[in-house]
N, C-alpha and C positions, 0 to 999 in steps of 0.2 A: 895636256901632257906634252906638248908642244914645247912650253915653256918650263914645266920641271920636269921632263924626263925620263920619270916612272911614278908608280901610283902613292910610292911610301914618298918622295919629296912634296909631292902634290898631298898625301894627307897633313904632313907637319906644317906646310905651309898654312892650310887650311887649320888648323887646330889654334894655332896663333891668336885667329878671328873669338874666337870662346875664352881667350885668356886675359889675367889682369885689367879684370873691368870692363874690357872692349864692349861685350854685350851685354844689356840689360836686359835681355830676352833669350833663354836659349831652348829648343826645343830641339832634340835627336830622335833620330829614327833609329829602336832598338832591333831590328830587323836586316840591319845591315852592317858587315862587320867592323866597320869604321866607324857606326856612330855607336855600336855595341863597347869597339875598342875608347872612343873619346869620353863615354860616360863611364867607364870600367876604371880609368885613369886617377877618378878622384877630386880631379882638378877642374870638374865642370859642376857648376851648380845650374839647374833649372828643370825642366817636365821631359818627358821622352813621350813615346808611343809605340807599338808593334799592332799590327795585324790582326796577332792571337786576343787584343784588346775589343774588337769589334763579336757580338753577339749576333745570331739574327743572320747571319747574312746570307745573301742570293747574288750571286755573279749572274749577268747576262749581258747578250749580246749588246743590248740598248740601254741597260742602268743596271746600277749595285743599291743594294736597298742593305741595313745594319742599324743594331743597336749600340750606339757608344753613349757612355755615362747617363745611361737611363733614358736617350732620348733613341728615337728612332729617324733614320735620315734616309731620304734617298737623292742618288746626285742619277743625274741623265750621262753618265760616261761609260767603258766598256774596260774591263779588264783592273788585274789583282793592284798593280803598281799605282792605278787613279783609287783603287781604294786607299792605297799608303798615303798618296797624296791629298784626300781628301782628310782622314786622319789629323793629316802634320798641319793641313789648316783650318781644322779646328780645335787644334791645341793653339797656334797662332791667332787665333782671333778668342781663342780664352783669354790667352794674357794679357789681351788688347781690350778685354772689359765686356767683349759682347755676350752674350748672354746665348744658350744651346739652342733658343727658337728661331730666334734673329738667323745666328749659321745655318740649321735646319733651314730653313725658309731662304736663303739666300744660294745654298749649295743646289738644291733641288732646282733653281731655274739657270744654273752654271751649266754651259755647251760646253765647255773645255776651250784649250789654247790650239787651235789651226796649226794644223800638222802632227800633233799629239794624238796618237790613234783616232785620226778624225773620220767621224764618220761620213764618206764621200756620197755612196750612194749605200739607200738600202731597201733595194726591191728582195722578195723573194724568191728565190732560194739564193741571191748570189749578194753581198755586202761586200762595199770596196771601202777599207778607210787605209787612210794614208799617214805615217808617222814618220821623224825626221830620226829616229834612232840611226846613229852614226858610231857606235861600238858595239860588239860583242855583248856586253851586257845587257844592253840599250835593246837591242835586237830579240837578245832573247825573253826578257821580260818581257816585250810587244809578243814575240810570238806565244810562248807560253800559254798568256794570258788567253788567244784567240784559238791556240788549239785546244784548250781547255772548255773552249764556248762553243764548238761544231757539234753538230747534231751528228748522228750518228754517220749518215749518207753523205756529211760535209767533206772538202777538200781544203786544204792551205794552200793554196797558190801566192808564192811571192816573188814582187820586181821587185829589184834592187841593184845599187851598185855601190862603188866606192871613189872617194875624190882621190883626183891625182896629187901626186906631189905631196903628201901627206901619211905620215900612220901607214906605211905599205905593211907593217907588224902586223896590222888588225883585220887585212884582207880576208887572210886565209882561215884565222879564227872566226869572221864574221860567215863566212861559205861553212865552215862547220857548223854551226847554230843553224843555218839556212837547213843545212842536210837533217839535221837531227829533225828540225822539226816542219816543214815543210814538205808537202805530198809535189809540190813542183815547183821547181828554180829557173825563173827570169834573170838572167845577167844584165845591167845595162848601162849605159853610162853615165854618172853623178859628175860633172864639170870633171875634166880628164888633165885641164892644166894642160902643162907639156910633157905629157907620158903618153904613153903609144896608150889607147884603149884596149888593146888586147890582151897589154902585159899586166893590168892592172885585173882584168876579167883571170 
């Protein structure tokens, strides 16, 4: 957003990519309102996916197990958004020719991307994982997801801060998400640039 602005320049920008040929692959996620709105358009041809497409499923702390297109998968990730994502790539590696076992067999030994709800430690009762979410959105799917996963006796505890010199719009949006969903708020500080760390807390 940096560079365009707001999220409607940054979607047209983005929409561009799906147009007049560009891709010879398109896959949208109908789960979110932008790829709801890009396939809604008319002007996209290719597969989508949602969510509500997965059968079967079990969220937990340490894997999501589901049935999509008949097959049954389990990926070793934690939370609703690595389910979306797990989805979107395996509709990407259908158009790519691979076959449901191959993906099955291949997603199931997948750790995920380091710093993407990674999971740091996980002794019991306490689980530290660590995600780079850097918006309000970003944030709140990560939590969501994890308050969604606490046992009954569990706590959300979360560190977090925000970069300086940057998006000061998103601070205060990201401190509410923190409050909604969070049983206790760590302030701290993410590269402060040249802004006072307090002002940014």
């Amino acid at each position: 957003l940096d560079y365009h602005g707001d999220i409607e320049s940054y979607f047209l920008a983005k929409t561009k990519l799906f147009q007049g040929g560009r891709s010879r692959f398109c896959v949208i996620n109908r789960d979110t309102p932008y790829g709801l709105r890009l396939l809604l358009s008319g002007n996209i041809s290719g597969t989508s996916y949602s969510i509500s497409d997965a059968t079967d499923l079990s969220l937990k702390m340490s894997e999501i197990t589901f049935t999509y297109c008949g097959r049954g998968f389990m990926v070793p990730l934690t939370g609703e958004h690595n389910l979306s994502n797990s989805l979107g790539a395996i509709e990407v590696l259908r158009l790519m020719g691979f076959g449901l076992g191959e993906i099955s067999s291949a997603l199931s030994t997948f750790s995920g991307v380091p710093g993407r709800l990674e999971l740091v430690s996980g002794d019991d009762p306490t689980r530290v994982f660590v995600d780079y979410a850097h918006s309000p959105d970003a944030l709140e799917h990560v939590l969501s997801s994890l308050k969604n996963l606490l046992e009954d006796e569990g706590r959300l505890i979360l560190v977090f801060g925000a970069g300086g010199n940057r998006d000061s719009i998103k601070r205060s949006l990201m401190g509410e998400v923190a409050g909604r969903y969070a049983d206790m708020v760590v302030v701290t500080n993410d590269n402060p640039r040249n802004e006072d760390p307090k002002a940014i807390a």
